[in-house]
C-alpha positions, 0 to 999 in steps of 0.5 A, spaced: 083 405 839 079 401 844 082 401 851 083 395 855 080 398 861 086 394 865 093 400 867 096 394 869 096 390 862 098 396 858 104 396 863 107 390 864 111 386 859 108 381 855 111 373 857 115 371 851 112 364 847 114 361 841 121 362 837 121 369 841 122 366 848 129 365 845 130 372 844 128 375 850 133 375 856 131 372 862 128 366 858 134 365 853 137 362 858 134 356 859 136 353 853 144 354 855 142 351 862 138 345 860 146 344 855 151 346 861 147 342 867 147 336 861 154 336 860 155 337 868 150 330 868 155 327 862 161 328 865 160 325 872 157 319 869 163 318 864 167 318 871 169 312 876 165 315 881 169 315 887 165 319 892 157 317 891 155 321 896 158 327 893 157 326 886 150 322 887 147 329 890 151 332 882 147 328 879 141 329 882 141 336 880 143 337 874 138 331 871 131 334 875 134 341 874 135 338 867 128 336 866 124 341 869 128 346 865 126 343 859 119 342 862 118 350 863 122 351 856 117 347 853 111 350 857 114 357 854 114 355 847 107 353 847 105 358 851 101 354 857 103 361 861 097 365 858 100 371 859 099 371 867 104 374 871 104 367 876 109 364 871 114 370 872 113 369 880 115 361 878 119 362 874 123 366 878 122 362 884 124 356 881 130 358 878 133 361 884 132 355 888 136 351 882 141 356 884 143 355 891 141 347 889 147 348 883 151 351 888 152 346 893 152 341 887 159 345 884 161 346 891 161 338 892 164 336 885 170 340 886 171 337 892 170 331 888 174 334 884 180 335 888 179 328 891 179 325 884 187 328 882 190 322 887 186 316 884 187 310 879 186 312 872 187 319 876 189 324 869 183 321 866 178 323 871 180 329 874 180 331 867 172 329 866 172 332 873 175 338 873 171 339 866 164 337 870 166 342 877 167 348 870 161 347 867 157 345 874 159 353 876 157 356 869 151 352 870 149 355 877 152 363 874 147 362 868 141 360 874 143 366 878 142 371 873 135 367 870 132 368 876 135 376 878 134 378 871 127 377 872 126 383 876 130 388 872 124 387 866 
């Protein structure tokens, strides 16, 4: 058996691509925040947006942190990361930015939540807004976890 002549190749995990992203812990979380963040989208969409402000910053969050998730799944799934152990810096990096990013995105939706109990329409759109702050906070959990559990590895 051939050594590779590296100590720190035989050391470090190997970064998951193909159907193994899905099954390894820190990157099988990018397809169930891809999911929550687009219902968070969804759900604020399918309201009467009464705070533009509030809401406008929800939107942009969950539809670029949507997208460039997607984009890093896909970069996983093909295996553009080459092994190389800047993907896991970025990886962490991004994730913990898009969880202080979802933060204040969950924070001001409830706010926009709480605004919206007293509207026109209101049983209706609190409900798709309460529906939208639950799925903003899961989405921010769900973050937070990513990036921390790039380190236990």
């Amino acid at each position: 058996m051939a050594s590779t002549g590296s100590p720190v190749a035989s050391t470090q995990p190997a970064l998951p691509s193909g159907p193994s992203v899905f099954k390894t812990v820190p990157y099988a979380f990018i397809l169930p925040e891809i999911l929550c963040g687009t219902w968070v989208w969804i759900l604020v969409a399918a309201t009467k947006v009464f705070y533009p402000l509030l809401q406008g910053w929800v939107m942009y969050v969950s539809v670029s942190s949507c997208l460039i998730s997607l984009l890093l799944l896909i970069s996983y799934l093909f295996g553009f990361h080459n092994n190389s152990e800047n993907w896991k810096v970025l990886d962490s990096l991004y994730h913990g930015a898009t969880a202080i990013l979802y933060m204040s995105a969950a924070v001001l939706q409830a706010n926009a939540t709480i605004g919206s109990e007293l509207g026109p329409n209101s049983p209706l759109y609190y409900h798709l807004n309460c529906a939208a702050s639950f799925f903003a906070f899961i989405t921010t959990f769900l973050y937070i976890l990513h990036a921390f559990s790039i380190y236990y590895q």
